[in-house]
C-alpha positions as CSV (number, residue, x, y, z in Angstrom):
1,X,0.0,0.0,0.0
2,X,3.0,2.2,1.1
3,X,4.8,1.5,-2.2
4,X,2.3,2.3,-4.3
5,X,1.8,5.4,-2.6
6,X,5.2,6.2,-3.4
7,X,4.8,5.2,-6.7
8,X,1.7,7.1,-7.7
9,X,3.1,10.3,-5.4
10,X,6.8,10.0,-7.8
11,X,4.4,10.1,-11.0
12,X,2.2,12.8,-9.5
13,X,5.8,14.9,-8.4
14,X,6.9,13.7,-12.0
15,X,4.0,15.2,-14.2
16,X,3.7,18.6,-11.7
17,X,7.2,19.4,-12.7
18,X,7.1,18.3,-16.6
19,X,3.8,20.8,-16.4
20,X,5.4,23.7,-14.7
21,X,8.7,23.9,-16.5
22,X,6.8,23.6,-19.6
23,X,4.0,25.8,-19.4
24,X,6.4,28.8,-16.9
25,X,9.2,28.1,-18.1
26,X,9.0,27.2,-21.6
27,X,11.2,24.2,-21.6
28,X,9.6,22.1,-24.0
29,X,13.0,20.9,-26.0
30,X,14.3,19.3,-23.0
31,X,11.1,16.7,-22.6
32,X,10.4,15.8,-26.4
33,X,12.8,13.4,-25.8
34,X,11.8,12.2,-22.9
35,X,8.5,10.2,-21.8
36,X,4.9,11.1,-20.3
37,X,6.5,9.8,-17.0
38,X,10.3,10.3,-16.7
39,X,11.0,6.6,-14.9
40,X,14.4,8.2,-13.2
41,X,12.5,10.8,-12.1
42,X,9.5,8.8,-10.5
43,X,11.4,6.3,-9.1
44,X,13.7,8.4,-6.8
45,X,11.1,10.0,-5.6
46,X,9.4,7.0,-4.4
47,X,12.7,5.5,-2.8
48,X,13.1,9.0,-1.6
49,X,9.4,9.1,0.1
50,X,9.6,5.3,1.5
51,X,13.2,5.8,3.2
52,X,11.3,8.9,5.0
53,X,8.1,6.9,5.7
54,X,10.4,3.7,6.8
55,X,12.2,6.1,9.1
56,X,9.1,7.8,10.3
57,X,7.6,4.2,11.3
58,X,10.8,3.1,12.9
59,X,11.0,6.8,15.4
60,X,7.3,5.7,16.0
61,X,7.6,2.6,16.8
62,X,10.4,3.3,19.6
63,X,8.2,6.2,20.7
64,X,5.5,3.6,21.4
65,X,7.5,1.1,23.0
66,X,8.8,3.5,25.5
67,X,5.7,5.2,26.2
68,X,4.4,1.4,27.1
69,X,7.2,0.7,29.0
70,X,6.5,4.2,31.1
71,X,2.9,3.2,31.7
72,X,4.1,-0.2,32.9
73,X,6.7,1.1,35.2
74,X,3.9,3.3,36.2
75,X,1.7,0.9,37.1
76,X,4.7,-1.4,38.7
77,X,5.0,1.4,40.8
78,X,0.8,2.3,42.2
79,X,0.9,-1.8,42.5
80,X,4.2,-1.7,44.7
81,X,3.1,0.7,46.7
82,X,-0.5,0.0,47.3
83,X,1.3,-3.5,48.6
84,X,3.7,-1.9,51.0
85,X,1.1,0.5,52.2
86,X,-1.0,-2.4,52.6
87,X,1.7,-3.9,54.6
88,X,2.9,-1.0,56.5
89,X,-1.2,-1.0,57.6
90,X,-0.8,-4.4,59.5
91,X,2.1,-3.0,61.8
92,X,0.1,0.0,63.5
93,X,-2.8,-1.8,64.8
94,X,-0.4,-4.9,65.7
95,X,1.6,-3.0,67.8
96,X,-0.8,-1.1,69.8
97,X,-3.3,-3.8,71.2
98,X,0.0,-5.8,71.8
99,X,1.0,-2.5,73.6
100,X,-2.4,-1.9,75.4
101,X,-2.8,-5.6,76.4
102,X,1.0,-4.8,78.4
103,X,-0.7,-2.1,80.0
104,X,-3.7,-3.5,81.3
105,X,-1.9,-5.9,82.9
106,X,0.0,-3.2,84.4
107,X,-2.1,-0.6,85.5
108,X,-3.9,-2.4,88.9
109,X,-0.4,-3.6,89.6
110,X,2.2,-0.3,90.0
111,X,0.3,2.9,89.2
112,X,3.6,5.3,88.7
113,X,5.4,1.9,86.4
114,X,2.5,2.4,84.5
115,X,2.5,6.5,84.1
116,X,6.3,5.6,83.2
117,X,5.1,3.3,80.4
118,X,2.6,5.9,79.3
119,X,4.9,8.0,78.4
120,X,7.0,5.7,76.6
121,X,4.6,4.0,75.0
122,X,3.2,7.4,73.7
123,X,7.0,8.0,72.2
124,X,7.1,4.7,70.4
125,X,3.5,5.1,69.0
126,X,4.9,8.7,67.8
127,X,8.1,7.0,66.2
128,X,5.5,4.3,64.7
129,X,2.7,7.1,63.5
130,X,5.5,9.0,62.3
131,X,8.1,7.0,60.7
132,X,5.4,4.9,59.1
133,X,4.8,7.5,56.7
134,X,8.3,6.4,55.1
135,X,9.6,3.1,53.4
136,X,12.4,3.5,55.4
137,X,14.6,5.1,58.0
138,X,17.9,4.6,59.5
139,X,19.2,2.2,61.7
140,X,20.3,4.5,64.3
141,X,16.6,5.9,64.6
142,X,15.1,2.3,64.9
143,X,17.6,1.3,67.4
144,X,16.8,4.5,69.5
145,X,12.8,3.2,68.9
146,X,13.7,-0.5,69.8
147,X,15.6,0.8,73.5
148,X,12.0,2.6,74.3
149,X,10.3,-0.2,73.2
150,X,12.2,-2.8,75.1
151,X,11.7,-0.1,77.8
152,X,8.2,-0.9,77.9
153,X,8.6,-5.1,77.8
154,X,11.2,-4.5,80.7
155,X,8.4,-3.0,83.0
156,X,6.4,-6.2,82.9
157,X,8.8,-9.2,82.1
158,X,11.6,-7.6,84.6
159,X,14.1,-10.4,84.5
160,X,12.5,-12.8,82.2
161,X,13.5,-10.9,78.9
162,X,17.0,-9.7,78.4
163,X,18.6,-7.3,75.1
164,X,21.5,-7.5,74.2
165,X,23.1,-4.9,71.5
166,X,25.9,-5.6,69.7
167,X,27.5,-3.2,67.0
168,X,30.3,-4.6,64.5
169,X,30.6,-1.1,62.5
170,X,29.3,2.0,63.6
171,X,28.9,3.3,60.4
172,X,26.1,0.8,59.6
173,X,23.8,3.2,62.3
174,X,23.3,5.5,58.6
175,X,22.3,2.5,56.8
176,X,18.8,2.1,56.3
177,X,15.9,0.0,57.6
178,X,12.3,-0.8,57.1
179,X,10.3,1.3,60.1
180,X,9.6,-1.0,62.8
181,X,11.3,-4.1,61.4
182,X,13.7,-5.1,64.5
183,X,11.0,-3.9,66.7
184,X,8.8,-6.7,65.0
185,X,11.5,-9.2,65.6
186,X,11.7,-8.8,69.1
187,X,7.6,-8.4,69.7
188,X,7.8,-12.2,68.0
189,X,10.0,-13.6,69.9
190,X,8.3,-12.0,73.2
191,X,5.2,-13.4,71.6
192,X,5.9,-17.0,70.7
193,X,8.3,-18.2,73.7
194,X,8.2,-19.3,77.3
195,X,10.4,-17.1,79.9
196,X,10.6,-16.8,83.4
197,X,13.4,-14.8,85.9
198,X,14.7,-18.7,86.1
199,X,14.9,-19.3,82.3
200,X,14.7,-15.6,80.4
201,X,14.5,-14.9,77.1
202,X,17.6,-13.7,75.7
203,X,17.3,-11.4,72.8
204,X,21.1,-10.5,71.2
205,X,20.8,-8.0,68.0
206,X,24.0,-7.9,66.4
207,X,24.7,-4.6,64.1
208,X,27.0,-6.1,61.1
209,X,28.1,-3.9,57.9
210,X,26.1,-5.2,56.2
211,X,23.0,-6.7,58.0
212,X,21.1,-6.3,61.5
213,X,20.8,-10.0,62.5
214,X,18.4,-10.5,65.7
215,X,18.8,-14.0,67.4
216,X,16.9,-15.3,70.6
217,X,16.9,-18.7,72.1
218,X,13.8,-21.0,71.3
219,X,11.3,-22.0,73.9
220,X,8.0,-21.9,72.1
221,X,4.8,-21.7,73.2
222,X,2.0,-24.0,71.7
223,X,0.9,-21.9,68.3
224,X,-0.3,-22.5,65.4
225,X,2.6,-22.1,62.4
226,X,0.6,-20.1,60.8
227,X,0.6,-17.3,63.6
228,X,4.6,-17.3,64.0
229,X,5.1,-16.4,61.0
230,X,3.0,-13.2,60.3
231,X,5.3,-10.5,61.2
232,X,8.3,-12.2,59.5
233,X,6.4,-12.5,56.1
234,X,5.7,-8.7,56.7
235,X,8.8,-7.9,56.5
236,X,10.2,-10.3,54.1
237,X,7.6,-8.9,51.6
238,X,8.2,-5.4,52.6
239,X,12.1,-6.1,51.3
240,X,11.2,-8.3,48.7
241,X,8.7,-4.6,47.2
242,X,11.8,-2.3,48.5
243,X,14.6,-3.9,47.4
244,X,14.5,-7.3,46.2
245,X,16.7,-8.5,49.0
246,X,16.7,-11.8,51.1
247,X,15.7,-11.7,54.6
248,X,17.9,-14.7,55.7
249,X,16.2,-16.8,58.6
250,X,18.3,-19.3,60.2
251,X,16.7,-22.0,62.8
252,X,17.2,-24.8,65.5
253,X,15.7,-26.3,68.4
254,X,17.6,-23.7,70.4
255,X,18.0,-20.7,68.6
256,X,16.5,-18.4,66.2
257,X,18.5,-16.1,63.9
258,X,16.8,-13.4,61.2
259,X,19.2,-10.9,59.6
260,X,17.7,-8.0,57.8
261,X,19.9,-6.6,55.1
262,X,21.1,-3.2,55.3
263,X,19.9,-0.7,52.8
264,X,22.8,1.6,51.4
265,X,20.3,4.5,50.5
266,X,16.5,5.8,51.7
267,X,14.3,3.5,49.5
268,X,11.9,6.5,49.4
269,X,14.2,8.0,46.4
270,X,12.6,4.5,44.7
271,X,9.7,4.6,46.0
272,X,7.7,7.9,47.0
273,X,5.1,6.7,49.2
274,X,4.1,10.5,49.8
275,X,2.6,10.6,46.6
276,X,-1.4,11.3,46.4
């Protein structure tokens, strides 16, 4: 179809300009010899239109592939981060009736231990209400969150829970994190294990390079599977949507290791979650 377009434009082109330079310009000598349709003539000018329409079609075409690819990065990113906000919903509400159920079982027991816990609760709800508005923040801010927190399981385990914090590099404190994340790790071991000022529950986080690994011994409680592993697949899936990396889990019958990889740069500059 193309071609003959050319064809009948070079034959058009070709007759217009026999017309014009005989009728204007009186240059009838120079086409006796020649035919009605000067092939030379007619031909370049379709080669000359189809290398310009070939061209045309190929800038098109690469103009429509990207602008595909833009919506589909587009749309890889609303999906990613309806996930992670989806996600990032679970951790609010999780924390706070584990939080409240602490209190309660406070309150009729040491009024001023409890106004103390208020106010640290109150600060980790803050960080949590605050920080949660990000896909990420830096290790030194969730370690500052985690001391408050363990603050709080202190006042009501006493002796039965111990932390331990550990730092290999103390340049990995302006790494980056998902909010929450070791907080998580230590409400599930809290959660899913026996303790007692006899037999406590050790809790040792360990701040590497390259990685934040948080290990307690095992002494579980009867669960179902299903419920240990609800916070861990949070945050496995939040890394998995951030950055693709591997939150390594290593078990036994006495100890249980995660190690969350250390992000080199705020995951927001990926991933604007601010974005209406």
């Amino acid at each position: 179809m193309n071609l003959m377009f050319g064809f009948l434009l070079g034959v058009f082109t070709n007759t217009g300009y026999r017309f014009i330079d005989v009728t204007v310009y009186n240059q009838i000598e120079s086409w006796e010899k020649m035919s009605l349709i000067n092939p030379e003539l007619t031909v370049s000018i379709m080669i000359f239109y189809m290398v310009i329409f070939i061209v045309d079609e190929n800038i098109q075409g690469r103009l429509a592939l990207q602008k595909k690819e833009f919506e589909t990065l587009k749309l890889e990113k609303e999906n990613i981060t309806a996930q992670y906000n989806a996600l990032k919903a679970q951790v609010e509400p999780h924390f706070l009736f584990n939080s409240l159920s602490v209190l309660s079982s406070m309150i009729h027991v040491d009024a001023d231990k409890s106004s103390e816990f208020v106010v640290k609760l109150s600060k980790t709800l803050r960080y949590i209400l605050e920080k949660n508005k990000f896909t990420t923040v830096s290790l030194s801010e969730e370690m500052k969150m985690v001391e408050d927190y363990f603050y709080l399981l202190k006042s009501r385990f006493d002796q039965a829970v111990v932390l331990n914090i550990e730092c290999e590099d103390d340049n990995s404190y302006n790494k980056f994190v998902p909010p929450v994340s070791v907080q998580m790790l230590i409400e599930n071991a809290i959660k899913h294990n026996k303790y007692s000022a006899g037999a406590p529950l050790v809790i040792n986080v360990n701040v590497k390079s390259d990685a934040v690994s948080v290990e307690n011994n095992v002494d579980l409680v009867s669960v179902e599977s299903s419920s240990l592993s609800i916070g861990l697949e949070n945050i496995k899936k939040r890394y998995q949507l951030l950055s693709g990396d591997e939150v390594v889990v290593t078990k036994d019958k006495e100890h249980f290791v995660v190690e969350l990889p250390l992000l080199m740069s705020n995951a927001d500059e990926k991933i604007n979650m601010n974005d209406d």
